[in-house]
Phi, psi and omega in degrees: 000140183270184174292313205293304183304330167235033156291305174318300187290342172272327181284329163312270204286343160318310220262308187270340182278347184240027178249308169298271144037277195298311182246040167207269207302313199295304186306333170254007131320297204285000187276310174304310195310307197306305191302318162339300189307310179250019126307276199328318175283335165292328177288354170270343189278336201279322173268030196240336161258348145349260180315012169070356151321326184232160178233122179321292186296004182291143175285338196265352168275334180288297236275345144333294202265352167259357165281306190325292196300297192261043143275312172318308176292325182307307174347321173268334169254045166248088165257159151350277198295320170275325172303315167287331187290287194309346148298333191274302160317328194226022184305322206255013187212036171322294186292011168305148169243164204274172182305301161318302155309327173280335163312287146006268158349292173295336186301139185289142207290309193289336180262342177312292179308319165334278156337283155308320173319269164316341103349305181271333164323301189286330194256335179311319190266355169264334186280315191297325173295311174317314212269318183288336188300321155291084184346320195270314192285008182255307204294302176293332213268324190295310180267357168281314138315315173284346181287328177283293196320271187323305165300341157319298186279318178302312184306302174324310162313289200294324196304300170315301168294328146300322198299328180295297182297343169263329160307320171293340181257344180272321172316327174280288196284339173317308153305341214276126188328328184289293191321329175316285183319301149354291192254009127322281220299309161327292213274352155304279183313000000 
């Protein structure tokens, strides 16, 4: 066998061992993570009616811990790929809002913000799962988050530094001998 042929071949299984990896333990990791997420929040909404904040027997607390459960389950047919397709499929009916959200709703304005919060944690961890699962969305997505992060920050930097910097200058000219003269010269007149 020659080098080049079993460069090839080492590179091949290299190739299939991280084909395995990306779709099968990394997919059920990031799957374990998400489910993880939305266990821990359902069990913060079950003690928040614990502690009398929710009322167990409330219809917007069932539909709340039954939405919760079935995102756990849903959590493994949540891919990329299916998400677009269901964007595609439901394109004329975006704006429904879903049960979860009208539960949500129904909820008194101090436990609504509570609520939601924690929620959005849990659906937060499920779009961070979509998104890792997918190779093509990783390979793209990663420098594309670091980039808006790194522009991100340079805008905060630049935003800071103008502002420092027009104050040092409004500050100059306020002081400045012409500026003296300037509102002398006004207030003569």
């Amino acid at each position: 066998m020659t080098v080049v042929a079993a460069d090839a071949l080492v590179s091949l299984a290299v190739l299939i061992a991280l084909l395995f990896v990306v779709y099968g333990p990394w997919q059920w990791a990031c799957t374990d993570y998400a489910r993880q997420r939305l266990f821990e929040v359902r069990d913060e909404i079950f003690d928040m009616a614990a502690d009398g904040e929710l009322n167990f027997k409330s219809q917007a607390y069932r539909d709340i811990r039954r939405s919760l459960e079935m995102n756990i389950r849903f959590a493994h047919d949540l891919t990329l790929p299916n998400f677009l397709l269901l964007l595609i499929l439901r394109k004329d009916n975006l704006t429904e809002k879903s049960t979860l959200r009208r539960a949500i709703e129904d909820l008194p304005p101090e436990i609504r913000a509570k609520v939601a919060r924690k929620v959005f944690v849990a659906m937060k961890a499920l779009i961070v799962m979509m998104i890792v699962k997918s190779p093509v969305a990783m390979i793209v997505g990663l420098p594309v988050y670091a980039a808006t992060r790194l522009i991100n920050s340079c805008r905060v930097h630049v935003s800071k530094a103008a502002a420092f910097c027009a104050d040092l200058i409004q500050v100059e000219a306020e002081n400045a001998p012409s500026a003296i003269r300037f509102h002398s010269h006004q207030i003569v007149h």
